[in-house]
TORMARMI-953928 format. One record per residue: x, y, z of N, C-alpha, C in turn. Coordinates in nm, 3 decimals, padded with zeros to 5 digits, m for minus. Layout:
BEGIN
{n_px=X, n_py=Y, n_pz=Z, ca_px=X, ca_py=Y, ca_pz=Z, c_px=X, c_py=Y, c_pz=Z}
...
This chain:
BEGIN
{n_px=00.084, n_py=m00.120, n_pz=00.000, ca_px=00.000, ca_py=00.000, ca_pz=00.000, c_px=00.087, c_py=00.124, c_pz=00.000}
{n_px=00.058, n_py=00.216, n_pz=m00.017, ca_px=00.076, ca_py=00.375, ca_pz=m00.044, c_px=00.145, c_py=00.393, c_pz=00.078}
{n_px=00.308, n_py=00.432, n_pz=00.102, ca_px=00.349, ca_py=00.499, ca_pz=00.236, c_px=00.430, c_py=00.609, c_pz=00.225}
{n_px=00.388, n_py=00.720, n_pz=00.295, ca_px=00.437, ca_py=00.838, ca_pz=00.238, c_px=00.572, c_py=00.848, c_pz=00.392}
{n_px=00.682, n_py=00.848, n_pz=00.276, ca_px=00.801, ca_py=00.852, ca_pz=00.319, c_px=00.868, c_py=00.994, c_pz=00.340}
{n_px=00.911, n_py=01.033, n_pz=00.484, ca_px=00.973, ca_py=01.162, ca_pz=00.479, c_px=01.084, c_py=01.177, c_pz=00.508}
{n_px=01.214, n_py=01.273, n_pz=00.505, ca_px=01.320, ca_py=01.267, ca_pz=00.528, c_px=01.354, c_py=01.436, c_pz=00.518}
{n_px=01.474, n_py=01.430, n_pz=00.592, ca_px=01.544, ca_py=01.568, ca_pz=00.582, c_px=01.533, c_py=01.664, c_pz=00.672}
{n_px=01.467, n_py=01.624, n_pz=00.796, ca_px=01.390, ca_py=01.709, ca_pz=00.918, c_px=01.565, c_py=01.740, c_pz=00.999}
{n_px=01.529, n_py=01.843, n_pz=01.086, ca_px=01.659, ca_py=01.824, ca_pz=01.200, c_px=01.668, c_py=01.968, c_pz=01.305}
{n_px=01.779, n_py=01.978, n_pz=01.294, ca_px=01.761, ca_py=02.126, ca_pz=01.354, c_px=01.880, c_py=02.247, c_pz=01.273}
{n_px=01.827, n_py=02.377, n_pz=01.257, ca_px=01.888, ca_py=02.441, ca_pz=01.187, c_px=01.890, c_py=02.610, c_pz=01.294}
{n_px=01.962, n_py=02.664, n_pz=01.230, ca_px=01.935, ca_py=02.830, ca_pz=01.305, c_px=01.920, c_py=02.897, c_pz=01.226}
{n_px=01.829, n_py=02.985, n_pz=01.328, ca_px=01.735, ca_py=03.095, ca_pz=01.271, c_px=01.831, c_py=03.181, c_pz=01.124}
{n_px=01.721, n_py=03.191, n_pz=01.028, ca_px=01.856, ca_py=03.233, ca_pz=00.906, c_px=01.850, c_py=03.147, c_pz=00.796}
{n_px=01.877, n_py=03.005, n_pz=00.853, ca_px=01.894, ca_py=02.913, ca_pz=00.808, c_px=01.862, c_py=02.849, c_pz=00.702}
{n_px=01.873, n_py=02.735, n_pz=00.645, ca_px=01.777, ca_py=02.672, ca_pz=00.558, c_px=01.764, c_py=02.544, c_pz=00.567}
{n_px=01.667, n_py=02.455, n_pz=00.503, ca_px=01.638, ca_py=02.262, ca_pz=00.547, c_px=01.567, c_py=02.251, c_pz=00.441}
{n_px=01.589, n_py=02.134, n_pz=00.395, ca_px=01.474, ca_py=02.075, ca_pz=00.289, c_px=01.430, c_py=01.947, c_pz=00.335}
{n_px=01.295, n_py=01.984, n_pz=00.320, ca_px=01.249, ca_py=01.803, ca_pz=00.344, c_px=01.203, c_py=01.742, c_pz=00.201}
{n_px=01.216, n_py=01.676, n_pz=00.190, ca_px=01.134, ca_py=01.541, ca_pz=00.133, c_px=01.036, c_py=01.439, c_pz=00.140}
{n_px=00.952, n_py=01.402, n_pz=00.032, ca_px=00.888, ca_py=01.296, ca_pz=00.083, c_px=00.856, c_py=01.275, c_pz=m00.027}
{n_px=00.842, n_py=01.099, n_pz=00.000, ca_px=00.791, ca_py=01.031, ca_pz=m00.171, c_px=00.682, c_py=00.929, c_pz=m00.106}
{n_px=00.581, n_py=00.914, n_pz=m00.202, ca_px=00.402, ca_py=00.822, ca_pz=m00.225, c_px=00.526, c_py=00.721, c_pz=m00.274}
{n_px=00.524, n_py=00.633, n_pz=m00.179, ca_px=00.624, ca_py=00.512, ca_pz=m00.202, c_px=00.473, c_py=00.434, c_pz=m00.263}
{n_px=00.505, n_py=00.322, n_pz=m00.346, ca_px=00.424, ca_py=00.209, ca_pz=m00.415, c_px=00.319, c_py=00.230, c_pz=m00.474}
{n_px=00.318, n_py=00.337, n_pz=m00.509, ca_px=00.185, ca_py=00.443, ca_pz=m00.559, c_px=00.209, c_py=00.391, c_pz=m00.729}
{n_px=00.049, n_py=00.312, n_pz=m00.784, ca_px=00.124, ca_py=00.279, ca_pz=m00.894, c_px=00.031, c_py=00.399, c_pz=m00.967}
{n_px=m00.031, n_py=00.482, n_pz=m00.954, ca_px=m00.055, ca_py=00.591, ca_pz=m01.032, c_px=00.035, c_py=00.727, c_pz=m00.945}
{n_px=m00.004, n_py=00.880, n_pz=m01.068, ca_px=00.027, ca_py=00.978, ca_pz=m00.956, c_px=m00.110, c_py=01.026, c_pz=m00.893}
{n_px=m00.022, n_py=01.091, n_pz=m00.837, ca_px=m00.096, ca_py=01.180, ca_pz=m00.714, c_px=m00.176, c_py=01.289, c_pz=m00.772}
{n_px=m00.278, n_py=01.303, n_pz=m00.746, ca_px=m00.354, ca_py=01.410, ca_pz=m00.740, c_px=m00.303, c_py=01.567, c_pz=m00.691}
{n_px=m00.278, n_py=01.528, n_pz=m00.587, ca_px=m00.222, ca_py=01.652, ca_pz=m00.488, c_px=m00.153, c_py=01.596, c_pz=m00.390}
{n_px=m00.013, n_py=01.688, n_pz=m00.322, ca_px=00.037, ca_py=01.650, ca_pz=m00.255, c_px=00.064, c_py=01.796, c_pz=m00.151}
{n_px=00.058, n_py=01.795, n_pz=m00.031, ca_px=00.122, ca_py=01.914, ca_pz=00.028, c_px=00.230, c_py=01.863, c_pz=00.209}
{n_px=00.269, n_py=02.004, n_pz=00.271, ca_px=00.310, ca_py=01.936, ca_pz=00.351, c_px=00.208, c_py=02.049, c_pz=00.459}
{n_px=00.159, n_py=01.948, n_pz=00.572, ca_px=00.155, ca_py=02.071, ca_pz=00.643, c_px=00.233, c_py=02.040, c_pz=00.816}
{n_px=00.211, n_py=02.124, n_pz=00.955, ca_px=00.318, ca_py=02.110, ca_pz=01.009, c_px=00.192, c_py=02.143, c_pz=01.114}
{n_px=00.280, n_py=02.128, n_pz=01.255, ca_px=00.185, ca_py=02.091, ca_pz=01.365, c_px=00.276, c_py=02.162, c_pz=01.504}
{n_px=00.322, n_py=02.301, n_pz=01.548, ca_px=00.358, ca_py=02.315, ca_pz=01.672, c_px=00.283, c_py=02.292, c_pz=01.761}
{n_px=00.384, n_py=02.249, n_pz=01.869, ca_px=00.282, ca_py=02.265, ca_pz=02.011, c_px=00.252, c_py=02.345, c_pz=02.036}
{n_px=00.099, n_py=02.284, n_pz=02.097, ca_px=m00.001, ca_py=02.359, ca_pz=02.139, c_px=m00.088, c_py=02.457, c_pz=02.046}
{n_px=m00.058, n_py=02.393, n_pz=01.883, ca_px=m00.099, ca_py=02.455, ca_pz=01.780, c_px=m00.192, c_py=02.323, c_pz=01.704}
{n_px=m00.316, n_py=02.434, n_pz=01.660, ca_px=m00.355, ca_py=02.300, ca_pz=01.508, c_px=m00.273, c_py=02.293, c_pz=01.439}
{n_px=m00.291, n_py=02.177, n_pz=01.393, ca_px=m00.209, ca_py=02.157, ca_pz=01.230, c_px=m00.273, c_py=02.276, c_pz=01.106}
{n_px=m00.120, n_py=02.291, n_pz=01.021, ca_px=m00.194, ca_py=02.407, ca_pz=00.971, c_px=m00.106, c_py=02.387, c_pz=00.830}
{n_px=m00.186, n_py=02.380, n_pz=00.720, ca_px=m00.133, ca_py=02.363, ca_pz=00.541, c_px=00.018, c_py=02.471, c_pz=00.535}
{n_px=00.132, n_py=02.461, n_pz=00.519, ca_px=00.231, ca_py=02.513, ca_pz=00.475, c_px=00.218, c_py=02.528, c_pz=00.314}
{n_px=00.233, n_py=02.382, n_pz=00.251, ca_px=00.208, ca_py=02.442, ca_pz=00.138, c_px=00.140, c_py=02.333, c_pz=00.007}
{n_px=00.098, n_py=02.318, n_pz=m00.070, ca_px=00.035, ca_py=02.209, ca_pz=m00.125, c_px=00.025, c_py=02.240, c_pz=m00.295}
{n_px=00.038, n_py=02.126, n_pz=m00.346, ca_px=00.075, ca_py=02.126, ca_pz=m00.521, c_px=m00.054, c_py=02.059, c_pz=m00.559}
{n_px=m00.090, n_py=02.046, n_pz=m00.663, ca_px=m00.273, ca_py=02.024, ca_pz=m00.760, c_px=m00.163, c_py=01.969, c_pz=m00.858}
{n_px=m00.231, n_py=01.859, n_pz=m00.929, ca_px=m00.194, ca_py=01.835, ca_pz=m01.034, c_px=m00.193, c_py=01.918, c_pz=m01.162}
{n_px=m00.279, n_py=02.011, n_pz=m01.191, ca_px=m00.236, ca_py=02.103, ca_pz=m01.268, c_px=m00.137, c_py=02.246, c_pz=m01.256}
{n_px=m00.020, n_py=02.229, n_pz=m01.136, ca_px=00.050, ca_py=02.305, ca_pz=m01.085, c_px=00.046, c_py=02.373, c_pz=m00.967}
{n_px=m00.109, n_py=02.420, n_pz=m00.960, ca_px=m00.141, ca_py=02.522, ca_pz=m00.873, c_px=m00.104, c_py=02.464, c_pz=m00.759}
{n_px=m00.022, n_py=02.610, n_pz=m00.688, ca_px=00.041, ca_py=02.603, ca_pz=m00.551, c_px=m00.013, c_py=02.696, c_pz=m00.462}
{n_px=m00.059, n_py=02.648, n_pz=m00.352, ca_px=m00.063, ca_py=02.750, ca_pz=m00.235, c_px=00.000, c_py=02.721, c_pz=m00.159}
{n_px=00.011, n_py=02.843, n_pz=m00.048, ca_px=00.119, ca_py=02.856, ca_pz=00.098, c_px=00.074, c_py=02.934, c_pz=00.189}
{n_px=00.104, n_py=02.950, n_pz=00.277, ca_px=00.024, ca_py=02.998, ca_pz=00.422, c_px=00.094, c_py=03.121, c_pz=00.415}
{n_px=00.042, n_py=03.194, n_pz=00.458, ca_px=00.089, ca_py=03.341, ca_pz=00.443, c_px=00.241, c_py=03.350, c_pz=00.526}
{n_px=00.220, n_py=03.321, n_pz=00.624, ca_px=00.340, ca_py=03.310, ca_pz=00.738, c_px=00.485, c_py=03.244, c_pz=00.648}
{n_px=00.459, n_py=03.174, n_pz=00.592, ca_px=00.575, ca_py=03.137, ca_pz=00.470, c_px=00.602, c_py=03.173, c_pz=00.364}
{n_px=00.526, n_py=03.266, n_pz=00.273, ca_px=00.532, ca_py=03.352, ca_pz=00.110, c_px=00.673, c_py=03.420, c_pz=00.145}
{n_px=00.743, n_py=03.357, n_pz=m00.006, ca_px=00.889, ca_py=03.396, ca_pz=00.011, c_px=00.993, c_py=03.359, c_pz=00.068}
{n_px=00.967, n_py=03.279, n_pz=00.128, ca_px=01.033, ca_py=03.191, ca_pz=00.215, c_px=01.101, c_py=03.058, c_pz=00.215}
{n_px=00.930, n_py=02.930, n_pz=00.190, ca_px=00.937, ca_py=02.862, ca_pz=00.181, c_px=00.877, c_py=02.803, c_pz=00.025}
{n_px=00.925, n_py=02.707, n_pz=m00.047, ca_px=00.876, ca_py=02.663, ca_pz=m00.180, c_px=00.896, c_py=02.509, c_pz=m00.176}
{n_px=00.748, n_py=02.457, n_pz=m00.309, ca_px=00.771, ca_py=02.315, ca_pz=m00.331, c_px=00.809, c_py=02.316, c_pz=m00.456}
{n_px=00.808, n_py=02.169, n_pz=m00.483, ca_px=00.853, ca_py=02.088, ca_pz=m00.590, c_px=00.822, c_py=02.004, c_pz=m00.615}
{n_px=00.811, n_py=01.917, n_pz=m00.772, ca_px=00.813, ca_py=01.828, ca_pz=m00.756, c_px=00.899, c_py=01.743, c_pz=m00.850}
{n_px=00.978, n_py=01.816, n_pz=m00.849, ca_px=01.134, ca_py=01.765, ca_pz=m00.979, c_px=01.158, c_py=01.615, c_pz=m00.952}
{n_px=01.097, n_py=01.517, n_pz=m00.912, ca_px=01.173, ca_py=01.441, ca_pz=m00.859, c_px=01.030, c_py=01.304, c_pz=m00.962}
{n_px=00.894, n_py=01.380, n_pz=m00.971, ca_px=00.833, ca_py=01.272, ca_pz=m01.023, c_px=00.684, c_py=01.348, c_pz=m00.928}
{n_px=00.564, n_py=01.304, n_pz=m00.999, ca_px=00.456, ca_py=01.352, ca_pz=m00.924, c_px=00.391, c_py=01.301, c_pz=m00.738}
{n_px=00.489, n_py=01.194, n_pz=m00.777, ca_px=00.469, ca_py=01.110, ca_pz=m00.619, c_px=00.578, c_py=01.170, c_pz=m00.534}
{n_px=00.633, n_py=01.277, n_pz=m00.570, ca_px=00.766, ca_py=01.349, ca_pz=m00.468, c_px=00.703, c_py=01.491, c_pz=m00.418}
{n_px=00.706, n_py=01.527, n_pz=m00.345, ca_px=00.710, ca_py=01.660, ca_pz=m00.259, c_px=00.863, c_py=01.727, c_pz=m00.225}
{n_px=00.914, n_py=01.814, n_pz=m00.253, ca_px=00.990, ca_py=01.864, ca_pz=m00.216, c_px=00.975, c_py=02.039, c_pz=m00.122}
{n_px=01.055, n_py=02.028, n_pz=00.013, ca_px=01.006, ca_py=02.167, ca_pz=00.072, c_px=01.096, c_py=02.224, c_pz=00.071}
{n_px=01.127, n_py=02.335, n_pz=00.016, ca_px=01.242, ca_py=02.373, ca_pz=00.080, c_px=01.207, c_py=02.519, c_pz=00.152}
{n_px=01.323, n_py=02.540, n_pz=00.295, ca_px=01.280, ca_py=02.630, ca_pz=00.359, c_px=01.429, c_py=02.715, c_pz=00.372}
{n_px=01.385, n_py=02.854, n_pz=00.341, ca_px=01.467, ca_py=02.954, ca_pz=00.362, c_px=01.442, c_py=03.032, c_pz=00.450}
{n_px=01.560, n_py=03.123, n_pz=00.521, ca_px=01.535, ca_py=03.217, ca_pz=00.622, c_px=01.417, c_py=03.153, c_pz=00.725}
{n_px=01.471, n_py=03.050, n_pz=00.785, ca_px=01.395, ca_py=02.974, ca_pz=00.882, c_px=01.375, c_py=03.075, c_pz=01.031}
{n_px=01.246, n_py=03.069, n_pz=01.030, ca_px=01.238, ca_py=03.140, ca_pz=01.205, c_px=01.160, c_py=03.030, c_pz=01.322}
{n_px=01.239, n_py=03.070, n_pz=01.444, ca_px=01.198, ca_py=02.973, ca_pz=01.540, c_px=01.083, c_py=02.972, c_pz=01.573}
{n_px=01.016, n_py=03.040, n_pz=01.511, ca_px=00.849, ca_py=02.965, ca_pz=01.511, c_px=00.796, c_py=02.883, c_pz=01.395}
{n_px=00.915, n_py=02.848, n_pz=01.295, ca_px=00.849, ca_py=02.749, ca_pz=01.199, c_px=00.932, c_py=02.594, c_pz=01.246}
{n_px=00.946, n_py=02.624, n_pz=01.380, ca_px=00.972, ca_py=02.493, ca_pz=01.482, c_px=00.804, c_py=02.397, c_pz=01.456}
{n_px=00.808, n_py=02.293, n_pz=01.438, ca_px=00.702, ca_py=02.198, ca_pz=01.406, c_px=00.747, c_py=02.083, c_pz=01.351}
{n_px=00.642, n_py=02.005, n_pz=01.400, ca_px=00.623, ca_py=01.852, ca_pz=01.278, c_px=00.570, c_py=01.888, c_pz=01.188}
{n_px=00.650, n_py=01.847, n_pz=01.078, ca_px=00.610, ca_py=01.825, ca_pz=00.976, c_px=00.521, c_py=01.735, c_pz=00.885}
{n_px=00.440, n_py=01.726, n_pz=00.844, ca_px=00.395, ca_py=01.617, ca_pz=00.771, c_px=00.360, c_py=01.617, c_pz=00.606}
{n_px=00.394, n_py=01.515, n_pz=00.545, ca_px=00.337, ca_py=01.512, ca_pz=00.378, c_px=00.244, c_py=01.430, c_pz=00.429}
{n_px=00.168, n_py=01.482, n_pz=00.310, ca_px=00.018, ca_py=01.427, ca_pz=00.292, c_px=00.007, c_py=01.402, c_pz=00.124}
{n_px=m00.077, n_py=01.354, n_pz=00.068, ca_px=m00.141, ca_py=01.322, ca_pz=m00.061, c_px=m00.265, c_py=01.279, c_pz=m00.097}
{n_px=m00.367, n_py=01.367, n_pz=m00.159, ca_px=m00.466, ca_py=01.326, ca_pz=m00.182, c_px=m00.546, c_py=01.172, c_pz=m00.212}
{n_px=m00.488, n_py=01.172, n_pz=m00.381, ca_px=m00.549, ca_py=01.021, ca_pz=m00.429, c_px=m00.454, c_py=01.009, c_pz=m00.492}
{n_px=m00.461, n_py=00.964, n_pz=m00.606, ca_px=m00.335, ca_py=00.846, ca_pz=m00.708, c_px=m00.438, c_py=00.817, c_pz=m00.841}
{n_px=m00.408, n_py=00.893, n_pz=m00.954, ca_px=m00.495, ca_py=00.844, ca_pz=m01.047, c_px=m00.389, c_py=00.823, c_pz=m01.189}
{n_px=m00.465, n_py=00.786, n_pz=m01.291, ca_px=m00.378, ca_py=00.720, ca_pz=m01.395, c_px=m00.354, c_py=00.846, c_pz=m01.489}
{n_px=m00.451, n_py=00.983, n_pz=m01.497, ca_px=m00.460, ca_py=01.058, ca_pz=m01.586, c_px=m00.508, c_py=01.229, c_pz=m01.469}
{n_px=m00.475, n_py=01.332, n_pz=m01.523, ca_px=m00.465, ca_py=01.435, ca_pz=m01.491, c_px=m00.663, c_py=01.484, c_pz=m01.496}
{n_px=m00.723, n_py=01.432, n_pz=m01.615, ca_px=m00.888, ca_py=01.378, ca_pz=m01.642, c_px=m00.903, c_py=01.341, c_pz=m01.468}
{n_px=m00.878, n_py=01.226, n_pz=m01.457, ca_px=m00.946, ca_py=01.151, ca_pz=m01.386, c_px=m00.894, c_py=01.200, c_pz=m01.218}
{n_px=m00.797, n_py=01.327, n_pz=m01.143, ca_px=m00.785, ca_py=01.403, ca_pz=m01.064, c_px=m00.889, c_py=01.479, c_pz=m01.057}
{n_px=m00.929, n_py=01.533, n_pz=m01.168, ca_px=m01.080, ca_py=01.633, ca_pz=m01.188, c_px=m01.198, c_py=01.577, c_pz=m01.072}
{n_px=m01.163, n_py=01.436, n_pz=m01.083, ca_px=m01.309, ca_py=01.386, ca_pz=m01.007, c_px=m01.294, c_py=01.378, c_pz=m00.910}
{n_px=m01.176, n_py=01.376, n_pz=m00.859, ca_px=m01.165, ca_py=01.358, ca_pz=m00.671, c_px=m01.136, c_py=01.477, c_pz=m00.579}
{n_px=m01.220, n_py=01.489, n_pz=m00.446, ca_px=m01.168, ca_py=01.604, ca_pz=m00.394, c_px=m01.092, c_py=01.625, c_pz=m00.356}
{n_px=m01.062, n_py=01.765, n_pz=m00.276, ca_px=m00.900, ca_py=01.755, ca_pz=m00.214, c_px=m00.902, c_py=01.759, c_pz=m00.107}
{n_px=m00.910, n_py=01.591, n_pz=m00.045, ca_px=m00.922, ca_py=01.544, ca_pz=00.054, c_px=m00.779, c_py=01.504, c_pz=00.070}
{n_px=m00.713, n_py=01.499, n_pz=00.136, ca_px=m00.558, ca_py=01.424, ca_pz=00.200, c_px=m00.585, c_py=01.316, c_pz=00.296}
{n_px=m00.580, n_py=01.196, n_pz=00.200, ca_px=m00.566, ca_py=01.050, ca_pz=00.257, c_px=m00.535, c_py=00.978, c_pz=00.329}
{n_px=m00.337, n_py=01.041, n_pz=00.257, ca_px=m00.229, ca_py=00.967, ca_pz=00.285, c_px=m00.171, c_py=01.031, c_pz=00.382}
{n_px=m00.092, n_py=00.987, n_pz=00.436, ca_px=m00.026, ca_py=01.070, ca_pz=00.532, c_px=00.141, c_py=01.022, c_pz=00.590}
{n_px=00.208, n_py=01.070, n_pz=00.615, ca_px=00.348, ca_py=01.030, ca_pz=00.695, c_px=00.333, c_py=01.048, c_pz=00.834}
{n_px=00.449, n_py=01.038, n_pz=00.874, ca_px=00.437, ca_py=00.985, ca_pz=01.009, c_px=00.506, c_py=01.137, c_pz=01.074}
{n_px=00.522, n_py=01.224, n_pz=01.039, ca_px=00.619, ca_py=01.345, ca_pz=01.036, c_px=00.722, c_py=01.355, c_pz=01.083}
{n_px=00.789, n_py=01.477, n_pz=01.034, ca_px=00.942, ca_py=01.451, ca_pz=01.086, c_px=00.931, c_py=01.623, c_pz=01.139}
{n_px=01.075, n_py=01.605, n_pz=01.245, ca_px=01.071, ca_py=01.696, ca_pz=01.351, c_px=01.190, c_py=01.810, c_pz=01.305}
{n_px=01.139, n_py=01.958, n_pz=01.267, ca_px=01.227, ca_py=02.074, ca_pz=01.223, c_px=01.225, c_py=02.127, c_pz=01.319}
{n_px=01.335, n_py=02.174, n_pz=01.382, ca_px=01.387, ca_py=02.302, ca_pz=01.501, c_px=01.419, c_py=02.389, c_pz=01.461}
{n_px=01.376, n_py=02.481, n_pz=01.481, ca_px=01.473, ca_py=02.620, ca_pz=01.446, c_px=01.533, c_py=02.705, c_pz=01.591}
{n_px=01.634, n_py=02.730, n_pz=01.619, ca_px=01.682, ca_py=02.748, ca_pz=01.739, c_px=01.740, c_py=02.891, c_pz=01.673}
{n_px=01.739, n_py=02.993, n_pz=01.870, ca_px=01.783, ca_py=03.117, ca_pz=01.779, c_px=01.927, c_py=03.136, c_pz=01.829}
């Protein structure tokens, strides 16, 4: 089954920069949509940033300019990368992914619900 694999978490200083990763391991179609979003304590979880199969990207305001995705790697990849890190974008991280379809058509029909999920990985930003 579908396991969304993450990597690249750690701790960095304020300034800084980190990229995470994550790949829809065994996914035999692509992805619909993929985003990451992140979870401080004592905070909801809250969308950082998320890709549509027809490109479209959004990002949380708190990150414009900052932080950017990708998906150079194949439609089942997420890439984050984060610049000028501040110690409040201290959080778990998580990728998520909608569905998995055979054709860009057949994304049209599903909502953008996030399915899949990782297990998240842990970014520090220390000042």
């Amino acid at each position: 089954q579908v396991q969304m694999v993450e990597s690249g978490g750690g701790s960095v200083q304020a300034g800084g920069s980190l990229k995470l990763s994550c790949v829809a391991s065994r996914a035999i179609y692509s992805s619909c949509g993929m985003a990451w979003y992140r979870q401080a304590p004592g905070k909801e979880r809250e969308l950082v940033s998320s890709i549509r199969w027809d490109g479209t990207t959004r990002y949380t305001e708190s990150v414009k300019g900052r932080f950017s995705v990708s998906q150079e790697h194949g439609r089942n990849t997420l890439d984050l990368q984060m610049n000028s890190l501040k110690v409040d974008d201290t959080a778990v991280y998580y990728c998520a992914a909608t569905a998995f379809r055979y054709s860009d058509q057949e994304c049209q029909r599903v909502p953008d619900e996030y399915n899949y999920w990782g297990q998240g990985i842990q970014v520090t930003v220390t000042s």
